[in-house]
N, C-alpha and C positions, 0 to 999 in steps of 0.2 A: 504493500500500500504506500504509494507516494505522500509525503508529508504537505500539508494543506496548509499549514498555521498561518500561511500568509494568504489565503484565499480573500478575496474581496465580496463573494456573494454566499449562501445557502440556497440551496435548492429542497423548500416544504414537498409535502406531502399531498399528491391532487387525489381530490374526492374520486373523480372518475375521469378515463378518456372518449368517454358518450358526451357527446354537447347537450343530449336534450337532459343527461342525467346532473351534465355544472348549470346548465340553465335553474333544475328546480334545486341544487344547493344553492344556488343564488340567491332566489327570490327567497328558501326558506331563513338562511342567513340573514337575509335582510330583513325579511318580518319580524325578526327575533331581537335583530337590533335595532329598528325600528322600535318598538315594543320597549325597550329598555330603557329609552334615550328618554320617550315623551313620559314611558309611567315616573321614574324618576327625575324627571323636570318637575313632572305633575306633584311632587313633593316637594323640591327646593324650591321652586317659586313661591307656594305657600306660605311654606316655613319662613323662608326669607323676609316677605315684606308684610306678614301678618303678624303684630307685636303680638296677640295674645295667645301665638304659637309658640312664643320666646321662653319657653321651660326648659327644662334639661332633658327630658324625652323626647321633644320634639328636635332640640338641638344633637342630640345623639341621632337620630333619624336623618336629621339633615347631613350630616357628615357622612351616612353610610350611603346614602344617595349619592354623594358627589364621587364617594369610594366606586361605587357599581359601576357607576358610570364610566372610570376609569378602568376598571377591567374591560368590561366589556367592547372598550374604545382602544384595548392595545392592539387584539386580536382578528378582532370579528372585522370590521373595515378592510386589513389584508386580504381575509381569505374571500370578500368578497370581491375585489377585484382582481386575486387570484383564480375564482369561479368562472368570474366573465369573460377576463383577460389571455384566458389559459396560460399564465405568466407566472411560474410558480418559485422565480425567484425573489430572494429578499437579502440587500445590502448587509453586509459586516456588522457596519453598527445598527442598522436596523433590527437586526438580530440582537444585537446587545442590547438596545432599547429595547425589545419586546419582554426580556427577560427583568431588565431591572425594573422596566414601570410597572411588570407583571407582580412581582413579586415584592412590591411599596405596595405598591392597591391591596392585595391580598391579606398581606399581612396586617395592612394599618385596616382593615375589611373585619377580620380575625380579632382585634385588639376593641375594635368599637362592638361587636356584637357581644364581646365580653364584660365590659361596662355599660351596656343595655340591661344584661341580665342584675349587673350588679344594681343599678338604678332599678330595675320593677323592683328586686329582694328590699332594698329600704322603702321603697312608696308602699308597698303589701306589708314587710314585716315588720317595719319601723315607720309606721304614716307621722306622727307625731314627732320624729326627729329629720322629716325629709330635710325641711329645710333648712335648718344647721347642717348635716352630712353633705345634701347634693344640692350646694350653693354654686353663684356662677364662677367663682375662683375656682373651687375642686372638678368641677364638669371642664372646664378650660385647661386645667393641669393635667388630666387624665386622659385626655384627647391628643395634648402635643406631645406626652412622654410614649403614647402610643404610635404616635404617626413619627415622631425621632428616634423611638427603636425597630419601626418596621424600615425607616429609610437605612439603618445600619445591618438590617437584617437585607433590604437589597442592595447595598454595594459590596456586602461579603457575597454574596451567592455569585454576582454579577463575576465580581476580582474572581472568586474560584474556579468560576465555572470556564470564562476564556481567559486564564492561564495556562490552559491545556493545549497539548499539540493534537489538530485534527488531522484524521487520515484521511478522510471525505466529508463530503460536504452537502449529502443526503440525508437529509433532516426526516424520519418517519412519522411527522406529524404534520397537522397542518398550522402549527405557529412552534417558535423557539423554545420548546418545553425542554429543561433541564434534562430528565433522566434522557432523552433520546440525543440530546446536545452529546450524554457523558457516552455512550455506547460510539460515535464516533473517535474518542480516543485512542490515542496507538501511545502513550505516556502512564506511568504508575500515577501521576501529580493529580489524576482524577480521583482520588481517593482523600482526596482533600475536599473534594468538595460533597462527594456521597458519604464524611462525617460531616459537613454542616446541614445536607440534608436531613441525616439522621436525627438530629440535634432540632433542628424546623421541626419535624415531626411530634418529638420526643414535648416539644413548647404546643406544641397546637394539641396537640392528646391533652398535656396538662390544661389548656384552657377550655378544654371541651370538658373533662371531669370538675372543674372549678365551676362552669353553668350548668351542669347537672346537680351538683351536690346545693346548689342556689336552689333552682327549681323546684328541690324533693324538700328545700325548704321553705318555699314559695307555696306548695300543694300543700305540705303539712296544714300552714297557716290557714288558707283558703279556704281546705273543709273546715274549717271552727267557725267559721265567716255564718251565723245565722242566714243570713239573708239569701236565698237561691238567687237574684237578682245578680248581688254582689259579686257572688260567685262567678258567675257568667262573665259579667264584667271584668274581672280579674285575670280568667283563665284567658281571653279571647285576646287581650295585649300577650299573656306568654306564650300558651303553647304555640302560634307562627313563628315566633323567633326560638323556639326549641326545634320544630321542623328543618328553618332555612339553614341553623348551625348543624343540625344532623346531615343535612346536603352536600352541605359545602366542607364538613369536616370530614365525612370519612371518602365520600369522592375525592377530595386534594389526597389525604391519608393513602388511599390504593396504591394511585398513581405515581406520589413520587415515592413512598416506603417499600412496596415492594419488590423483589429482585427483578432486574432487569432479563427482558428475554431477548435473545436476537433478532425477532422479527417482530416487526410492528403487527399487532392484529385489532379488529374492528371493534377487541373492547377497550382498549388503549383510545381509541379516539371516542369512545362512547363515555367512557367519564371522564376525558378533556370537556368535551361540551359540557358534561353533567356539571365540574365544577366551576368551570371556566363562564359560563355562558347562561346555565338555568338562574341560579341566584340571584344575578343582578337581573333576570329579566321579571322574578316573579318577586322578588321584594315590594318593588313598590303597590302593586296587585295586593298581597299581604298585608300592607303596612296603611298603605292613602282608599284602600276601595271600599274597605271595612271599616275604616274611620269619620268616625262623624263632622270630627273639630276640621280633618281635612277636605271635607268633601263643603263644610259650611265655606271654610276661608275661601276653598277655591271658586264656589257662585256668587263672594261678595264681590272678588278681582272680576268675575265676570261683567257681573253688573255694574262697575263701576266703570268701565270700558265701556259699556253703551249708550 
């Protein structure tokens, strides 16, 4: 295998070589991201310029909004005019950009839904010290120590990951996924980076047991809750964001933790899309369609337009 490390492009992974078959990944791509962009507008603009949105739920909401949107925006654009263009290469740094903005959004993605759960556990099991505990200093400090350790958490993966000498430059995916980055290696040096993956893994497992052990004491609380009403009301803010973390944790988890295999196969791109691509498109679906306070703010901006 000839030594690549100075290669200027990658060449992704194409859906199919049927036109009518890139046609309908096209359009289905594009209705997904489509999909993505407006439902999560359809909550940052709310949030934004409606003060009586101005809480610290709404404000964790809004920042996972602007997260979604960034995943979904490193990826899904390429492989749509990947689709169209039957053009299925992508620049050096291109690649290095897919991977670091991938793995900032994700992480700092990981870090806000972790402090979601922590915020419903004080509003359910501590209502009466919410606002001491989740005042706007601590929702503001817990926000940038998460999005400052997810941006060190992608420029280690970033540094590890192209430090390595490639032997080719056929990517079996269809965007700059790590584990298929590292199986291009003809270098021992990639084992530097499959212990920071382990390590990713080893922290998101940890946050995913850290909202569990929240929840079972979010539900504890809940059944004591006389009121059926209440209840309803309580559970309908968590269990969607116990779902979307179940999603997006153990799809990331398959994909980069498990042993790598030589050849790419169609379930390797089936939980790309799953973590890569459902999440952000069905949060805001979850999050603003079901919500009341959202769906008021957004017919006043209506009506004040007209």
């Amino acid at each position: 295998m000839n030594n690549l490390s100075s290669m200027s492009t990658f060449l992704l992974l194409e859906f199919s070589e049927v036109q009518e078959l890139r046609i309908i990944f096209f359009l289905v791509f594009l209705t997904l991201y489509l999909m993505a962009v407006t439902g999560n507008l359809l909550i940052i603009i709310p949030v934004a310029l409606d003060y009586h949105l101005h809480t610290p739920m709404y404000f964790f909401l809004l920042n996972l909004a602007i997260l979604d949107l960034g995943i979904i925006s490193v990826m899904v654009p390429k492989s749509i005019a990947m689709s169209l263009m039957k053009d299925r290469s992508i620049s050096y740094p291109g690649c290095v950009a897919q991977v670091f903005f991938y793995f900032f959004f994700a992480s700092s993605d990981l870090t806000v839904l972790t402090i979601m759960a922590h915020d419903r556990h004080v509003a359910i099991c501590n209502p009466l010290h919410y606002d001491r505990i989740m005042h706007k200093g601590a929702c503001l400090q817990m926000v940038a120590t998460g999005w400052t350790a997810s941006l060190l958490n992608a420029v280690l993966h970033t540094s590890g990951t192209f430090a390595i000498t490639f032997c080719s430059n056929n990517v079996k995916q269809f965007f700059c996924e790590i584990p298929q980055l590292l199986k291009l290696s003809c270098s021992d040096i990639y084992l530097v980076e499959v212990g920071l993956l382990v390590l990713s893994c080893t922290l998101t497992v940890g946050c995913f047991i850290f909202i569990i052990i929240t929840y079972v004491q979010i539900f504890a609380t809940v059944v004591r809750i006389p009121s059926t009403k209440a209840q309803k009301k309580a559970l309908s803010t968590c269990l969607p964001h116990l779902t979307v973390v179940s999603v997006f944790v153990f799809s990331g988890v398959f994909a980069y933790a498990r042993p790598p295999s030589d050849t790419s196969t169609s379930l390797d791109i089936a939980f790309a899309v799953i973590y890569a691509i459902v999440p952000p498109t069905l949060n805001p679906f979850i999050y603003s369609i079901r919500n009341k306070e959202i769906k008021i703010a957004l017919w006043k901006l209506l009506n004040s337009d007209c």
